[in-house]
C-alpha positions as CSV (number, residue, x, y, z in Angstrom):
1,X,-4.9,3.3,7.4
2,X,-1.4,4.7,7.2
3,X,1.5,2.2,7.6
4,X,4.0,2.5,9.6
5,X,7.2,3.5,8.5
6,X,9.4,1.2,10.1
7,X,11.3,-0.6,7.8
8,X,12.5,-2.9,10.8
9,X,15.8,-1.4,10.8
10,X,15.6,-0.6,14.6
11,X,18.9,0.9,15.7
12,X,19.0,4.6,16.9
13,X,21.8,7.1,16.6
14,X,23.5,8.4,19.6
15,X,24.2,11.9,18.3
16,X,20.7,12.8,16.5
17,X,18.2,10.4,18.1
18,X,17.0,9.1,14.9
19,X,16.1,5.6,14.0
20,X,18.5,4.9,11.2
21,X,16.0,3.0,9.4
22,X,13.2,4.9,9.6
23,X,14.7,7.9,11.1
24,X,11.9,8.6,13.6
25,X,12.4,9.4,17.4
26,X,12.0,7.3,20.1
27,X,9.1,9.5,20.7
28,X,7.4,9.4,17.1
29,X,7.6,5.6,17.7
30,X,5.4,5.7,20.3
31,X,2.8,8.2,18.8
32,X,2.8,6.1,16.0
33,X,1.2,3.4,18.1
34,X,-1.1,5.2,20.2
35,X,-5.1,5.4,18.7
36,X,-5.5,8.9,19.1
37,X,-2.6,9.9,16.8
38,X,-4.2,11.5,13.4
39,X,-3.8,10.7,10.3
40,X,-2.7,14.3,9.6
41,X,0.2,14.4,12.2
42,X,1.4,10.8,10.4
43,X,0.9,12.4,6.9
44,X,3.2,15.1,8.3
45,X,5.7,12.9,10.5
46,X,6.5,11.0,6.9
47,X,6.6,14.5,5.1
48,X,9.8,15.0,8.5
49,X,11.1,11.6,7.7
50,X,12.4,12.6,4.2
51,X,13.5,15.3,5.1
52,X,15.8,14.4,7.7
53,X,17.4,11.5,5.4
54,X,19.1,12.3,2.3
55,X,20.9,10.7,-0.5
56,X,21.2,6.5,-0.5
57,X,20.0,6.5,3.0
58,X,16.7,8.4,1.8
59,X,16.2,6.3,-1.8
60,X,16.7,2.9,0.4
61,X,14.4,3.8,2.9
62,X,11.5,4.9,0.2
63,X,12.2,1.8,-1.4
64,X,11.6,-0.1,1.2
65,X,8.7,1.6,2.3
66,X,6.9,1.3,-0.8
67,X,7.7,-2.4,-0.8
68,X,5.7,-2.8,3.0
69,X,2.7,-0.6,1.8
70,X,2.3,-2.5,-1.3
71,X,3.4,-6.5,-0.1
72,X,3.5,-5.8,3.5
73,X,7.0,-5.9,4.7
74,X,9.8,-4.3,4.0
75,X,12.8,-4.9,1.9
76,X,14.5,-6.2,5.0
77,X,12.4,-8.5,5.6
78,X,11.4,-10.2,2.5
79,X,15.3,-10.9,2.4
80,X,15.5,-12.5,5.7
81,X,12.8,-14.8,4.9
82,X,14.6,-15.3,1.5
83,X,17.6,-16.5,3.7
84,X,14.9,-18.4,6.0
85,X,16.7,-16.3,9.0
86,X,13.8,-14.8,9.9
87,X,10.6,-15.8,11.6
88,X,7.5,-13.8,11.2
């Protein structure tokens, strides 16, 4: 299984239509979800990802990617739980 890469950081730019978290489309979103997508196109779609994100924006979001394939959640997460704002 491929994970997501929503790092719950669900706020879209105006201008480029990309999540700034994750920076997918709207449209990426929902092929994520849907049980015909392949694994391939997802491989790929994460290959797009880092490429359309660069610098800080780029090392934060493969930080926190890491962190929810390997514990689960995402960076953003762990520290809202941390700061008992957040309910899972």
């Amino acid at each position: 299984m491929i994970v997501s890469p929503c790092i719950s950081i669900c706020k879209t730019d105006p201008e480029t239509g990309y999540c700034y978290g994750c920076a997918r489309t709207d449209e990426e979103k929902i092929k994520w979800k849907s049980d015909t997508t392949s694994d391939d196109w997802k491989n790929q779609n994460l290959k797009d990802i880092q490429i359309r994100l660069s610098g800080w924006q780029l090392q934060s979001f493969l930080k926190s990617y890491k962190c929810k394939v390997e514990e689960g959640m995402s960076l953003y997460k762990k520290a809202m739980i941390k700061k008992k704002d957040y309910v899972i």
